[in-house]
MITORFI-134885 format. One record per residue: residue number from 1; residue in three letters; chain; z, y, x of N, C-alpha, C in turn. Coordinates in Angstrom, 3 decimals. Atoms other than C-alpha are relative to their C-alpha. Example, Ala and Ser with C-alpha at 12.3 -4.5 7.8 and 13.67 -1.06 7.14 Angstrom:
2
num; residuo; cadena; n_w; n_v; n_u; ca_w; ca_v; ca_u; c_w; c_v; c_u
1; ALA; A; 0.000; -1.190; 0.890; 7.800; -4.500; 12.300; 0.000; 1.200; 0.900
2; SER; A; -0.060; -1.190; -0.820; 7.140; -1.060; 13.670; 0.730; 1.090; -0.770
END
This chain:
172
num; residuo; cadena; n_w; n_v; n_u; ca_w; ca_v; ca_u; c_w; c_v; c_u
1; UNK; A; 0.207; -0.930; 1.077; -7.847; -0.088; 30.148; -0.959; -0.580; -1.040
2; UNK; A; 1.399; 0.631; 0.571; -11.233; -2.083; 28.874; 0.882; -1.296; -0.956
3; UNK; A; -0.770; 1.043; 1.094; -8.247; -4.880; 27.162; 1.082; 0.519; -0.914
4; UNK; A; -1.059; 0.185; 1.004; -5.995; -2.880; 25.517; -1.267; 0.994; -0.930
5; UNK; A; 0.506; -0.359; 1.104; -9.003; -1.018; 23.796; -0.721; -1.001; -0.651
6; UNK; A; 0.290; 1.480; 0.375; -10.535; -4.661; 23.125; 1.129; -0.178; -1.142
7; UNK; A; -0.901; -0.026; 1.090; -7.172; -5.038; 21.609; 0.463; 0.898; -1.392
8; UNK; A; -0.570; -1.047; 0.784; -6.750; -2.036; 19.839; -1.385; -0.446; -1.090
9; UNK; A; 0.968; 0.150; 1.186; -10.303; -2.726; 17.981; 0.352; -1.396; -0.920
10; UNK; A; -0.146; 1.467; 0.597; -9.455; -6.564; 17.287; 1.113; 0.387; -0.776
11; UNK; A; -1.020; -0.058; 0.798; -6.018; -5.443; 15.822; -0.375; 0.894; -1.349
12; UNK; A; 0.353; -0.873; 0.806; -7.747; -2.593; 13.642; -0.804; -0.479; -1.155
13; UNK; A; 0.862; 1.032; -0.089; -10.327; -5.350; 12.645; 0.766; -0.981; -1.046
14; UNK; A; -0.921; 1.043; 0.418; -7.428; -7.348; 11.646; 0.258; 0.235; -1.383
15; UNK; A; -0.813; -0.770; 0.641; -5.690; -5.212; 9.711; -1.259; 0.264; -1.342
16; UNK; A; 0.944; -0.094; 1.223; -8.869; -4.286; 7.661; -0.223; -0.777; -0.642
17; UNK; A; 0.505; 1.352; 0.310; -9.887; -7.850; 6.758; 1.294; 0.052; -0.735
18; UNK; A; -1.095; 0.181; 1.527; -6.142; -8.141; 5.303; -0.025; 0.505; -0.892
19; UNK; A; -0.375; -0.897; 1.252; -6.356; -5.595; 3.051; -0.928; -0.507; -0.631
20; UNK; A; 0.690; 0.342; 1.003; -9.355; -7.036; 1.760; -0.255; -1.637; -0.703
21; UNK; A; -0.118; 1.013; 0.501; -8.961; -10.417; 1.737; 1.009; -0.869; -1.250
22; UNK; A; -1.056; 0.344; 1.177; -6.161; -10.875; -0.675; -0.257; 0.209; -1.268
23; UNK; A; 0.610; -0.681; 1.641; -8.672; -10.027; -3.924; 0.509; -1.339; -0.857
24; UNK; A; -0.334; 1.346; 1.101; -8.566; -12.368; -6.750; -1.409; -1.100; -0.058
25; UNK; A; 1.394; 1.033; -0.360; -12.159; -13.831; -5.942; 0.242; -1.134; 1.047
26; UNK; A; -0.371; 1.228; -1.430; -10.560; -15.098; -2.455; 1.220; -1.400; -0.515
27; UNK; A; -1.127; 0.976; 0.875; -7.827; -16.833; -4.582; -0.298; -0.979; -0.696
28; UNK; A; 0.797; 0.970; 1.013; -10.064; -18.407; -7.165; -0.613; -1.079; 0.920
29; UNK; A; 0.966; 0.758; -0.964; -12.093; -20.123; -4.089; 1.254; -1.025; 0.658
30; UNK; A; -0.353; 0.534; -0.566; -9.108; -20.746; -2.116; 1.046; -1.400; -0.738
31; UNK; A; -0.789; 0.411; 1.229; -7.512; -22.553; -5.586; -0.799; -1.087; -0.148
32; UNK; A; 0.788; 0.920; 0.187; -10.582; -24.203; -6.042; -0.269; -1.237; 0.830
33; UNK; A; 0.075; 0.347; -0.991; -11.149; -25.369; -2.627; 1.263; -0.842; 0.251
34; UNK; A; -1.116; 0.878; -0.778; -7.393; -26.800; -2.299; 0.391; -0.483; -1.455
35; UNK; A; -0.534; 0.922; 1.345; -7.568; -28.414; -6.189; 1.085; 0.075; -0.751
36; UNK; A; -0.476; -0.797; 0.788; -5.123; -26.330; -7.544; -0.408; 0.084; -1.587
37; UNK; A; 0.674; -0.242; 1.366; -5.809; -26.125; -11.209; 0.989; 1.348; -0.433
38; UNK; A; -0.570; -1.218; 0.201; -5.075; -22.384; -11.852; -0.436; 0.521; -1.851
39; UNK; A; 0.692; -0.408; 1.014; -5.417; -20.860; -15.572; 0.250; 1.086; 0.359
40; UNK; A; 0.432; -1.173; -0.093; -6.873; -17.430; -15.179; 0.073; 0.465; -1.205
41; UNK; A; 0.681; -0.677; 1.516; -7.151; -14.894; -18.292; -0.951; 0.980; 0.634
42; UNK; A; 1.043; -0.755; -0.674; -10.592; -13.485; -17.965; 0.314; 1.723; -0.685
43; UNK; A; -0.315; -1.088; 0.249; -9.752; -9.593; -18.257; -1.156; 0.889; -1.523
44; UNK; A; 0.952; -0.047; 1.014; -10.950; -8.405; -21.950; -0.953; 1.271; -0.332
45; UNK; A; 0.553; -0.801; 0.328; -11.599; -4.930; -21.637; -1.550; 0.197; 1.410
46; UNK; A; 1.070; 0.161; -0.736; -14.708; -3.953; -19.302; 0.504; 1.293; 1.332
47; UNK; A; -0.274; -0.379; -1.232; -12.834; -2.329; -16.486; -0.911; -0.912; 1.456
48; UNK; A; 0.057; 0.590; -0.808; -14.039; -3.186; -13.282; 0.842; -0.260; 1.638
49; UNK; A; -0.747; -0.050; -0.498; -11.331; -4.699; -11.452; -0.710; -0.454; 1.637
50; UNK; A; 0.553; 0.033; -1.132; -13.562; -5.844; -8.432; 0.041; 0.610; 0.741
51; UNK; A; 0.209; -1.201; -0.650; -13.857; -2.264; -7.312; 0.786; 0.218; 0.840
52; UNK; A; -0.774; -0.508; -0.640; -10.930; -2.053; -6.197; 0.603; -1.091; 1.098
53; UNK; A; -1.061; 1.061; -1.432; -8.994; -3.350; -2.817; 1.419; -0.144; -0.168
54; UNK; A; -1.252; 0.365; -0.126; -5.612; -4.547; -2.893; 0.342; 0.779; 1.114
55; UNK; A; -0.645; -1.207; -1.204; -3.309; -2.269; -0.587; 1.361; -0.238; 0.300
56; UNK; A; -1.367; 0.099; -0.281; -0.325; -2.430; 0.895; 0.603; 1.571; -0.427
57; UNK; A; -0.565; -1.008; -0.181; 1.343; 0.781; 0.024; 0.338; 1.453; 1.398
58; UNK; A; -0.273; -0.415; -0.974; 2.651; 1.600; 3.076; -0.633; 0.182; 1.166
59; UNK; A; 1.086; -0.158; -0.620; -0.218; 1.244; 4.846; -0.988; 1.134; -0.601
60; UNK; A; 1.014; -0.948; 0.996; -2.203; 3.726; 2.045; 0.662; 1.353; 0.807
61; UNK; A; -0.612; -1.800; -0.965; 0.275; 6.685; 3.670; 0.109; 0.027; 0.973
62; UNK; A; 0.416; 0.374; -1.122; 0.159; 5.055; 7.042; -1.069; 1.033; 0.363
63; UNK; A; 1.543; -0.793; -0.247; -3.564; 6.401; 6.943; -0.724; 0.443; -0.934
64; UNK; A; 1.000; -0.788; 1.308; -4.194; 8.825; 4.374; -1.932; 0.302; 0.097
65; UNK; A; 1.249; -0.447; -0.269; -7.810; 9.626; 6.120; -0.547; -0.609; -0.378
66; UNK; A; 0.721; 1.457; 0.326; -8.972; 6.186; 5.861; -0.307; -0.208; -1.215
67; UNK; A; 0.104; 0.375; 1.269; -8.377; 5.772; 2.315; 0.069; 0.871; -0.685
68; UNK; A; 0.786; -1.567; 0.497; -9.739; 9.380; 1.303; -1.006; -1.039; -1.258
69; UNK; A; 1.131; -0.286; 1.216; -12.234; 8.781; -1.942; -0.386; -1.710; 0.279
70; UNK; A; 0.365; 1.536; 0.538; -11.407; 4.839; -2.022; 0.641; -0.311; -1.032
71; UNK; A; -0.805; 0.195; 1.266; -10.359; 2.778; -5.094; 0.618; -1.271; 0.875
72; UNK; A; -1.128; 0.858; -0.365; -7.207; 0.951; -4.681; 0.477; -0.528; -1.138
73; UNK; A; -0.223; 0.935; 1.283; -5.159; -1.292; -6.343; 1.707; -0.302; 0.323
74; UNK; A; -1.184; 0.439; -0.615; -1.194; -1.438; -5.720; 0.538; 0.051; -1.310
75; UNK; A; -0.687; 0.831; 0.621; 1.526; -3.373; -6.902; 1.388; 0.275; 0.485
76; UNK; A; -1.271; -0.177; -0.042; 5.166; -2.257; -6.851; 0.981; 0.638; -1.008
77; UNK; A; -0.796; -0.257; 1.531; 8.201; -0.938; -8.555; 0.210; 1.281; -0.034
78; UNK; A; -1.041; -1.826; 0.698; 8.818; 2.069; -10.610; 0.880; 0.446; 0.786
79; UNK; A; -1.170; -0.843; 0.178; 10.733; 4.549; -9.733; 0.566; 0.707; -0.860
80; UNK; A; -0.159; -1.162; 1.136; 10.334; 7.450; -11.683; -1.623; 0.675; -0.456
81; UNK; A; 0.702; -1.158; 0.092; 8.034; 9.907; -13.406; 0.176; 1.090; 0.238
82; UNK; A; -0.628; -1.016; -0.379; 8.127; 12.972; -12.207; -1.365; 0.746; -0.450
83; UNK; A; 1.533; -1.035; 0.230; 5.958; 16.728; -12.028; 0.025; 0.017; 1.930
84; UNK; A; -0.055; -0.196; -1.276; 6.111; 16.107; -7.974; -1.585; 0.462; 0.234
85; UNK; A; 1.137; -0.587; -0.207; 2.441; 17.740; -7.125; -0.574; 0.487; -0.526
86; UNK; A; 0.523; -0.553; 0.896; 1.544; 18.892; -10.000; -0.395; 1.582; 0.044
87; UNK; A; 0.093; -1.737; 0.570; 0.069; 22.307; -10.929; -0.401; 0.468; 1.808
88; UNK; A; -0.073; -0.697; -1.389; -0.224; 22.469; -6.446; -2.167; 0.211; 0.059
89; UNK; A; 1.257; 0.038; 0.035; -3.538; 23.687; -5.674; -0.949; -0.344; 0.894
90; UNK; A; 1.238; 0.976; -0.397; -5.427; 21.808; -3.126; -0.344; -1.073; -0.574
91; UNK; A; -0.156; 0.756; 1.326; -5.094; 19.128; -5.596; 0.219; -0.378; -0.909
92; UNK; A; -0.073; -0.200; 1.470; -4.954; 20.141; -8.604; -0.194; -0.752; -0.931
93; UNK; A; 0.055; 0.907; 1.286; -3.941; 18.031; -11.508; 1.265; 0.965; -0.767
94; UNK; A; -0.517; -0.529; 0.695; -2.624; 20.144; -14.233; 0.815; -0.451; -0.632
95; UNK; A; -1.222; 0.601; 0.580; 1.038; 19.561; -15.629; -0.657; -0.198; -1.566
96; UNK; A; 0.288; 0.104; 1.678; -0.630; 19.819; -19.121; -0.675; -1.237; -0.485
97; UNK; A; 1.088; 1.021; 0.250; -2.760; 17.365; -18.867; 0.468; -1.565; 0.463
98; UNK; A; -0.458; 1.136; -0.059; -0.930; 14.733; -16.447; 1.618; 0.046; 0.252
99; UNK; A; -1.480; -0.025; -0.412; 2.444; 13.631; -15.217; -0.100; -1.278; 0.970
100; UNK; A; -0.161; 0.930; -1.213; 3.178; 11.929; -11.709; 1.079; -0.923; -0.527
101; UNK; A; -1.093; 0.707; -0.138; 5.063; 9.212; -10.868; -0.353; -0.784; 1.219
102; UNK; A; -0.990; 0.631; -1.617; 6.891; 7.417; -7.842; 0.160; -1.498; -0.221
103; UNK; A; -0.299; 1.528; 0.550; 7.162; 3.878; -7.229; 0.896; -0.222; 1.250
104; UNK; A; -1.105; -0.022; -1.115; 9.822; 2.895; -4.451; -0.710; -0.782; 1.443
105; UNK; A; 0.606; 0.604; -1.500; 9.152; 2.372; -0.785; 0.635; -1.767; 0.284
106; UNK; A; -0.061; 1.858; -0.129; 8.822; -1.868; -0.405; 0.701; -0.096; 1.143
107; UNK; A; -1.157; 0.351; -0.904; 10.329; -1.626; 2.726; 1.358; 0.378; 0.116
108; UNK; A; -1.512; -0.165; 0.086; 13.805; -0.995; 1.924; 0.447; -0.645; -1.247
109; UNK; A; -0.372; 0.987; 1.308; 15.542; -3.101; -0.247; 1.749; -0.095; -0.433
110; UNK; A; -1.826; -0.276; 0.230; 19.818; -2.074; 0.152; -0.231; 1.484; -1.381
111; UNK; A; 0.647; -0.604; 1.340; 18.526; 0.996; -2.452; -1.197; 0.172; -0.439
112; UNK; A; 1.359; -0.719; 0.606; 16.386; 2.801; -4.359; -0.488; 1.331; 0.763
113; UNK; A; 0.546; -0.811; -0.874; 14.096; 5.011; -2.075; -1.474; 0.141; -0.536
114; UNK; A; 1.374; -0.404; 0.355; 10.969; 6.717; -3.733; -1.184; 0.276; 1.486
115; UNK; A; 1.140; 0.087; -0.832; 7.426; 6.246; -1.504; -0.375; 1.639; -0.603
116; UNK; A; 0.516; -1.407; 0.418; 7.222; 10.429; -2.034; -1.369; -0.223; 0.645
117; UNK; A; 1.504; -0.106; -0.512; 4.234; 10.231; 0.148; -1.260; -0.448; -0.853
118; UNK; A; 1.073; 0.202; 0.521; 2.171; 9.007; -2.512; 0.371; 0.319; -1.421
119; UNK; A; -0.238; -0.915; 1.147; 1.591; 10.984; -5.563; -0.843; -0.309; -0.623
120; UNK; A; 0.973; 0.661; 1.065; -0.034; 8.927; -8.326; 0.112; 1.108; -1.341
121; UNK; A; 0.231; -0.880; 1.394; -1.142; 11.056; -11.653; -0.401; -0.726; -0.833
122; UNK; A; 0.320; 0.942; 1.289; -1.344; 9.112; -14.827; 0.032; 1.363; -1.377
123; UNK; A; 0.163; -1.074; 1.118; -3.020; 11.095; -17.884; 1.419; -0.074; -0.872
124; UNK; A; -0.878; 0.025; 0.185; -0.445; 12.163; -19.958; 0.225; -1.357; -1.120
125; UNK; A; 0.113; 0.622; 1.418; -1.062; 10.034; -23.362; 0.416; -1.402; 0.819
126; UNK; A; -0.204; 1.513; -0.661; -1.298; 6.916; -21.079; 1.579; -0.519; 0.286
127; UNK; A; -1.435; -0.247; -0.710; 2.173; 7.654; -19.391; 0.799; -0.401; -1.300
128; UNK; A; -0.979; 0.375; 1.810; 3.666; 7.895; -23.453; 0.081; -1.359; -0.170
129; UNK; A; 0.108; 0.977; 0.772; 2.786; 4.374; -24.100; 1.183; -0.903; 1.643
130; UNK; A; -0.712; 1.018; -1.148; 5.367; 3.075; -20.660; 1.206; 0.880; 0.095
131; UNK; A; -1.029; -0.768; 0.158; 8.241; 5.762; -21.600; 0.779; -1.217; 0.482
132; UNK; A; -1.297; 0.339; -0.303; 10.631; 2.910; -21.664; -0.047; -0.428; 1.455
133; UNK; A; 0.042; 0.427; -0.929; 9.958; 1.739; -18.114; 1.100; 0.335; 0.677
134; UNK; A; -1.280; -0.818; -0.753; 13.044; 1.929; -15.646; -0.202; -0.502; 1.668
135; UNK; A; 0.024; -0.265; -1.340; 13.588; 2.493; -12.147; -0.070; -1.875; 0.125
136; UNK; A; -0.219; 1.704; 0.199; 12.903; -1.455; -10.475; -0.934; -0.623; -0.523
137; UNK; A; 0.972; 1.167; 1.058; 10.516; -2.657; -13.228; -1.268; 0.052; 1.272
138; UNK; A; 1.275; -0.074; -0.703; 7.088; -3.965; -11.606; -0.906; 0.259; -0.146
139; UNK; A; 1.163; -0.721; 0.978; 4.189; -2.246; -12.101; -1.426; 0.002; 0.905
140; UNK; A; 1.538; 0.002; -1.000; 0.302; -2.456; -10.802; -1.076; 1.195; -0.462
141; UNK; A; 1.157; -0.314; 0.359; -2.282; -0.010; -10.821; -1.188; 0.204; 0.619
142; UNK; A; 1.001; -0.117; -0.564; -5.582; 1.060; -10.007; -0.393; 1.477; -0.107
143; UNK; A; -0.050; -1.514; -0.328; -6.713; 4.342; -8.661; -1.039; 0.520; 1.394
144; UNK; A; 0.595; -0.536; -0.852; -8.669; 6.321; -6.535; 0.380; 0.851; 0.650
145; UNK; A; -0.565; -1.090; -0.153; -7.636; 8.461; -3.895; -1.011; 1.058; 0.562
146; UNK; A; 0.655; -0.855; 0.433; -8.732; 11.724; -4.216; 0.228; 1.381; 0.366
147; UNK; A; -0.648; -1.217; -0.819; -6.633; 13.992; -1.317; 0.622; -0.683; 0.895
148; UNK; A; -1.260; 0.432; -1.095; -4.751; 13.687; 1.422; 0.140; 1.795; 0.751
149; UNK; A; -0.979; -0.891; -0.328; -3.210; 17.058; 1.338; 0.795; -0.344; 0.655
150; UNK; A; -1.062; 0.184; -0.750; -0.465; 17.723; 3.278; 0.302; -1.174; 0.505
151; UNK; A; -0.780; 0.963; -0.564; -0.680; 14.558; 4.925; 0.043; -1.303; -1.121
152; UNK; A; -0.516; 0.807; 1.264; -0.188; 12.760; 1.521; -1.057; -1.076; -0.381
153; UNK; A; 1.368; 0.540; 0.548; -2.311; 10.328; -0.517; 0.477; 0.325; -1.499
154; UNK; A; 0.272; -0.122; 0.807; -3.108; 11.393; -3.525; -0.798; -0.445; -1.421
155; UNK; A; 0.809; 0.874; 0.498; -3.999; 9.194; -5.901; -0.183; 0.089; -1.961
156; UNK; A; 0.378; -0.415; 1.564; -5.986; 9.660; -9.614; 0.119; -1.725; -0.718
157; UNK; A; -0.275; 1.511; 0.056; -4.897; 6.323; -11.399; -0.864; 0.129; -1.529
158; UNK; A; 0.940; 0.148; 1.386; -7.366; 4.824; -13.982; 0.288; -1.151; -0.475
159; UNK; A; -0.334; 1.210; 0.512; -5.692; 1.732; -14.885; 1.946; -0.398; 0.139
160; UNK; A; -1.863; 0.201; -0.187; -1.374; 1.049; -15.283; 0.200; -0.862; -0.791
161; UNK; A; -0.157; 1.130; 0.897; -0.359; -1.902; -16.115; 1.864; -0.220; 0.357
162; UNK; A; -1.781; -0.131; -0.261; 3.697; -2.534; -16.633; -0.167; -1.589; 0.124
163; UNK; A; 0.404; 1.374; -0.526; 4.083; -6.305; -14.912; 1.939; -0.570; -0.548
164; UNK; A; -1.244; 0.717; 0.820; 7.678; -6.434; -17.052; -0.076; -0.525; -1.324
165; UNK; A; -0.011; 0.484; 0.728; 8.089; -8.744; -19.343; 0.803; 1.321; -2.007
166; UNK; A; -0.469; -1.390; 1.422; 8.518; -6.190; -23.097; 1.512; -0.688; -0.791
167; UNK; A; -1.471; 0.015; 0.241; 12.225; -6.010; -24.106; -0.079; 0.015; -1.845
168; UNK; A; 0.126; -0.218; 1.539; 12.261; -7.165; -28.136; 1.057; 0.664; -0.821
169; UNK; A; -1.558; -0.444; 0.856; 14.539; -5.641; -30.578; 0.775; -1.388; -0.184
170; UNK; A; -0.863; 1.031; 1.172; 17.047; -7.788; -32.146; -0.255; -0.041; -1.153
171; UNK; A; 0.371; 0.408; 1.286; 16.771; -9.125; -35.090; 1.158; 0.862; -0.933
172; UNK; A; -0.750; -1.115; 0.224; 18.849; -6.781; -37.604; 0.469; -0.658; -1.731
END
């Protein structure tokens, strides 16, 4: 009994260290360290992207408890925008103010399958400026979560960045 809870801590142990080791500080070192010549763009506005941990997704709804009132940082694709939690009141984010959206569960890859379990809120104005985005495109943000209602993670996003290349007009 005394080795599989040995195990159970070393695997838990494990698992934590991944999520945090994959920042962009461990990258720069491990770039440096193996003579890589990487060009970085140093980020211009004064966010602080440090704050946040890289996440697997699926691990964030895995264990909503865990990652109660942390800042995160995930990376996947659109789905949709939606009003999915909106206006509900243990976690209240007012339709007036924001509008959810869905990004698709990474582990499935024959369709398109929205990660419902996680209910990101992007102010509304912000959301206007990524209208054209479509189901697929890749997208990163940063966020804090800020419920785990029903089970859920709930996450207040303070940074969206669209990781698709911008579609130009034609020339006319």
């Amino acid at each position: 009994m005394k080795k599989v809870y040995i195990l159970a801590v070393i695997s838990i142990l494990a698992l934590g260290i991944q999520s945090y080791a994959a920042d962009a500080g461990t990258q720069a070192l491990l770039d440096r360290v193996s003579g890589t010549a990487v060009e970085t763009k140093a980020p211009t506005d004064n966010f602080n992207y440090s704050a946040y941990a890289i996440v697997n997704p699926l691990d964030v709804v895995a264990r909503p408890n865990f990652y109660l009132n942390k800042n995160i940082k995930v990376t996947g694709k659109f789905d949709k925008f939606s009003t999915l939690g909106l206006d509900y009141e243990p976690a209240m984010r007012s339709s007036d103010k924001y509008i959810a959206f869905l990004i698709q569960r990474p582990d499935v890859s024959d369709h398109n399958l929205p990660l419902s379990e996680m209910k990101c809120f992007l102010p509304r104005e912000e959301a206007e400026k990524y209208i054209e985005l479509n189901s697929g495109d890749r997208v990163e943000f940063y966020g804090t979560v800020f419920s785990n209602a029903l089970g859920d993670i709930w996450v207040d996003v303070k940074k969206f960045n669209s990781l698709e290349p911008k579609k130009e007009e034609p020339a006319k």
